[in-house]
PATORFI-727234 format. One record per residue (C-alpha): x, y negated, z; residue in one letter. Coordinates in steps of 0.02 Angstrom, whole numbers, padded with zeros to 5 digits, always signed. Each point is the difference from the previous one (the first is absolute). Layout:
# PATORFI-727234
XYZA;...
END
This chain:
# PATORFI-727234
+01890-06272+05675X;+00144+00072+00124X;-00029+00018+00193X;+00146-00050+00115X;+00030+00011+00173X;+00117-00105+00089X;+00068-00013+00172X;+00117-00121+00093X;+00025-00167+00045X;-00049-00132-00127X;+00180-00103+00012X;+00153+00101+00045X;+00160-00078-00010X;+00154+00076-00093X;+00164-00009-00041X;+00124+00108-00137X;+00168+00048+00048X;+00075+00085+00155X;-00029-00055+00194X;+00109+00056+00137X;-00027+00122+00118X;-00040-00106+00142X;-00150-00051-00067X;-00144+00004+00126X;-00138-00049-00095X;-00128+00149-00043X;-00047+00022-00161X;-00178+00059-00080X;-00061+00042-00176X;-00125-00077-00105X;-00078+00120-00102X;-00131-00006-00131X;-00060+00140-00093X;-00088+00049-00163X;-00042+00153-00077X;-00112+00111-00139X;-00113+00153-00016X;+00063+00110-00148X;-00177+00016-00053X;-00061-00156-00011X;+00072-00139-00127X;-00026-00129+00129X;+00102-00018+00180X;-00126+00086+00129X;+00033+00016+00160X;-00098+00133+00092X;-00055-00029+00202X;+00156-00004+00107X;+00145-00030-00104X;-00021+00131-00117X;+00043-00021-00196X;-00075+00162-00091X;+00085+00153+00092X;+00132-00141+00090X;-00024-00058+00155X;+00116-00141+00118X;+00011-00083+00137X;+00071-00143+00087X;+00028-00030+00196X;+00078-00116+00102X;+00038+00042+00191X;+00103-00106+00125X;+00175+00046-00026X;-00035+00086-00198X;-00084-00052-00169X;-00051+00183-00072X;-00056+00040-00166X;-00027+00162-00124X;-00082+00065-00153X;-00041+00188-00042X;-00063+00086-00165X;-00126+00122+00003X;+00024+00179-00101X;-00133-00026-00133X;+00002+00190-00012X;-00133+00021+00140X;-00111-00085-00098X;-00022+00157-00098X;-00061+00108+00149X;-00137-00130+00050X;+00116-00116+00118X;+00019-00159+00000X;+00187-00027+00012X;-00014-00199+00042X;-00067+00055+00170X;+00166+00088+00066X;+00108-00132-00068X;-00108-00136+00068X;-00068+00072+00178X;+00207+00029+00007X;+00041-00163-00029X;-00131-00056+00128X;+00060+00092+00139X;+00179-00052-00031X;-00081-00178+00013X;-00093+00019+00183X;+00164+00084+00066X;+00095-00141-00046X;-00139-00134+00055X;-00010+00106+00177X;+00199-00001+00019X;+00005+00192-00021X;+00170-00021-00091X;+00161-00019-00001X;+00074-00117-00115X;+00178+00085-00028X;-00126+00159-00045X;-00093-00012-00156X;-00014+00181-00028X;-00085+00008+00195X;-00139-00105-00086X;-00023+00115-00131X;-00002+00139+00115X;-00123-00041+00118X;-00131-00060-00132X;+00036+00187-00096X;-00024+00079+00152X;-00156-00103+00060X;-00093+00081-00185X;+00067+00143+00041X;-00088+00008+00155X;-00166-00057-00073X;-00145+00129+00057X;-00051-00025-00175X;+00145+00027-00109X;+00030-00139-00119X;+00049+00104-00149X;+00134-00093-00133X;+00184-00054-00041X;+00114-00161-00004X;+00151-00084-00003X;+00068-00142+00113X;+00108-00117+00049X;+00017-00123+00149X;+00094-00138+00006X;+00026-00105+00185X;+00097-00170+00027X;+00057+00021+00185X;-00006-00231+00038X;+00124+00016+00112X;+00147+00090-00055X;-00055-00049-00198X;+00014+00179-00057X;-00101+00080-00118X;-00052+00181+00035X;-00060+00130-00125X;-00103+00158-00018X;+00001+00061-00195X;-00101+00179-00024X;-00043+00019-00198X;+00011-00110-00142X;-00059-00172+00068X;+00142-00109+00067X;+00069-00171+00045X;+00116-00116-00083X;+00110-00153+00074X;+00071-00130-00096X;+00126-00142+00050X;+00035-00147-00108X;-00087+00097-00161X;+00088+00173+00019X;-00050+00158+00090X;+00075+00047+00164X;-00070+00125+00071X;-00130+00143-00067X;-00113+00161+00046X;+00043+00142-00081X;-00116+00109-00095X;-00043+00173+00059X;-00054+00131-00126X;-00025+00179+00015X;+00019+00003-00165X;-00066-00114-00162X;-00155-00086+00050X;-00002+00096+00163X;+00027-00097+00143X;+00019+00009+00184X;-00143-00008+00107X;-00108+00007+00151X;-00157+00141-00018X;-00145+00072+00081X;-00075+00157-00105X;-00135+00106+00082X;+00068+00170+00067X;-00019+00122-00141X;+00113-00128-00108X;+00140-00039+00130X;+00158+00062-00062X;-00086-00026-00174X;+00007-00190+00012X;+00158-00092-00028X;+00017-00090+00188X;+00162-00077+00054X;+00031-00065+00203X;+00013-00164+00048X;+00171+00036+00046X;+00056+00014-00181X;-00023-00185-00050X;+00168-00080-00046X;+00021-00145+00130X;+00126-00140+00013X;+00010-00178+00101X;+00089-00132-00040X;+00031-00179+00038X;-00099-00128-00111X;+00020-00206-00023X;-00119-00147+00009X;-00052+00019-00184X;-00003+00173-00048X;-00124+00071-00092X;-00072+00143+00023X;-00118+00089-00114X;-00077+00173+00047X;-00114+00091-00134X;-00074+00177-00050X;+00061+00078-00158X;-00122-00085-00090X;+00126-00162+00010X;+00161+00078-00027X;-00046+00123-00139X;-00065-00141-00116X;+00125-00130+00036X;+00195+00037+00013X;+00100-00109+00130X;+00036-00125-00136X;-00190-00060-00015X;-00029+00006+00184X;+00158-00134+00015X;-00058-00118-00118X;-00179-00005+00047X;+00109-00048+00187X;+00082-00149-00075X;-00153-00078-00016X;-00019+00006+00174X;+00059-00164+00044X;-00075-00051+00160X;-00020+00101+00157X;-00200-00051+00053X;-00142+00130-00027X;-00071-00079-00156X;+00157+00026-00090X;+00021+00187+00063X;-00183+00029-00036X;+00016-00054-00175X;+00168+00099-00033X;-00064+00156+00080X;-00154-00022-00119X;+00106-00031-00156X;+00103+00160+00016X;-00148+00108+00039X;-00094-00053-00150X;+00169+00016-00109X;+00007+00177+00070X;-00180+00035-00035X;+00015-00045-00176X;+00156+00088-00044X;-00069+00162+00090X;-00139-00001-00167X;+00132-00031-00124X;+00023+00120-00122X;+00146-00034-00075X;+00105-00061+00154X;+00132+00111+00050X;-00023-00017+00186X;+00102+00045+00129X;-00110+00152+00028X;+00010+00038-00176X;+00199+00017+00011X;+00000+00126+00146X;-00127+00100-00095X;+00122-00002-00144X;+00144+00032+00127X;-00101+00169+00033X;+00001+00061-00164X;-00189-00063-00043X;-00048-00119-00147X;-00103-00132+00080X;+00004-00173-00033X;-00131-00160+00065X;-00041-00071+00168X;-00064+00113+00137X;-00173-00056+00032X;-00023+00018+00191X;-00052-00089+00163X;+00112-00147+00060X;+00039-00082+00143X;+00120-00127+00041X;+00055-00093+00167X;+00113-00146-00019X;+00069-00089+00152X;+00139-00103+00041X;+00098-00020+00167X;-00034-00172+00072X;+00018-00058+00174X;-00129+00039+00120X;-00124-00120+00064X;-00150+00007+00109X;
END
């Protein structure tokens, strides 16, 4: 049994290869997305978009189709917090910003900013840790803007190779960047990066693309290789078809991350660091999958 979510419109026309620049018509994605609870066997997908400790979103507003995921520290679990509910109420407020137009589309990292600073503000504190990343499709100008702050990330592919990519932030080995609230005899104590520190990019993207943004729990079971030819199968641009790929490389992931004997891509940076581990990485997992199609009413 696997849960998926899916958003966008159910036929979306397409086309591969390059358009000029004069193009006028706006563009949108279809996204569908699909994801897993580390502790449970079976796909689960908690109230409001949450996956274990993940959480995501997906927005549309008039001239922008918004989207992110975030990865909750597990660590807080340990002091009696559940770490699902800063990574999800996170995502959520990045979600009503966007569906109230209080954003700019060029300005990813603005979006992260004022949802931080909205928990922040909380007369109860909301007590936890996460990573992020935001991803927006401005329709108009067909560029693709990017907040990255941790280990999650984005890929796009064109015609079955990569093109563009997040890059991972690490404090050091299985230490990422991220966003934290810790109550006031532990600041200082608690690893807390500023929204400012997310690696962010834009870029122009084609009728076609693909773009598939994940937490770790993707990308550390399944190297770039995997992700491209789970892709190929990908043959037509409709929800049904995105729904169904989306699926597929979730439950691939999710069944790698319980492998012991897999050397996983997680597995290979632990080795880069000196440390004998080998197997999948059992963890949450979320994955969004979209493609840029033209935009219809």
């Amino acid at each position: 049994m696997f849960s998926v979510l899916s958003y966008g419109r159910l036929v979306a026309r397409a086309v591969i290869g390059g358009l000029s620049q004069t193009d006028s018509r706006d563009y949108s994605l279809v996204t569908a997305s699909c994801g897993f609870g580390k502790d449970f066997r079976k796909g689960i997908l908690k109230k409001g978009m949450c996956y274990g400790d993940d959480a995501c979103f997906i927005a549309r507003h008039k001239s922008a189709d918004v989207l992110g995921v975030a990865d909750g520290v597990g660590g807080w679990r340990d002091y009696g917090v559940d770490p699902s509910q800063f990574s999800g109420t996170l995502m959520k407020t990045c979600e009503r910003l966007v569906k109230e137009g209080r954003f700019v589309p060029s300005n990813p990292v603005g979006v992260l900013t004022s949802s931080y600073y909205e928990l922040l503000q909380n007369k109860v504190p909301l007590l936890g840790s996460s990573t992020a990343c935001i991803v927006v499709l401005d329709r108009q100008s067909h560029r693709l803007h990017t907040a990255n702050l941790g280990d999650s990330g984005f890929l796009v592919v064109r015609e079955g190779e990569v093109v563009h990519r997040s890059d991972e932030q690490q404090h050091y080995f299985n230490t990422p960047f991220q966003l934290s609230i810790a109550p006031p005899e532990a600041e200082g104590a608690v690893l807390s990066d500023s929204p400012d520190a997310a690696d962010s990019s834009s870029f122009d993207v084609e009728l076609g693309d693909i773009i598939l943004t994940a937490t770790d729990g993707l990308f550390d079971n399944m190297p770039d290789y995997m992700i491209l030819q789970e892709l190929k199968k990908l043959k037509n641009t409709n929800y049904e078809s995105i729904q169904q790929t989306a699926r597929s490389i979730a439950e691939q992931a999710h069944v790698l991350a319980y492998d012991p004997n897999y050397m996983s891509p997680f597995a290979q940076f632990a080795c880069d660091n000196g440390l004998n581990v080998r197997g999948g990485k059992p963890d949450d997992i979320t994955v969004l999958l979209s493609i840029v199609a033209e935009y219809t009413d």
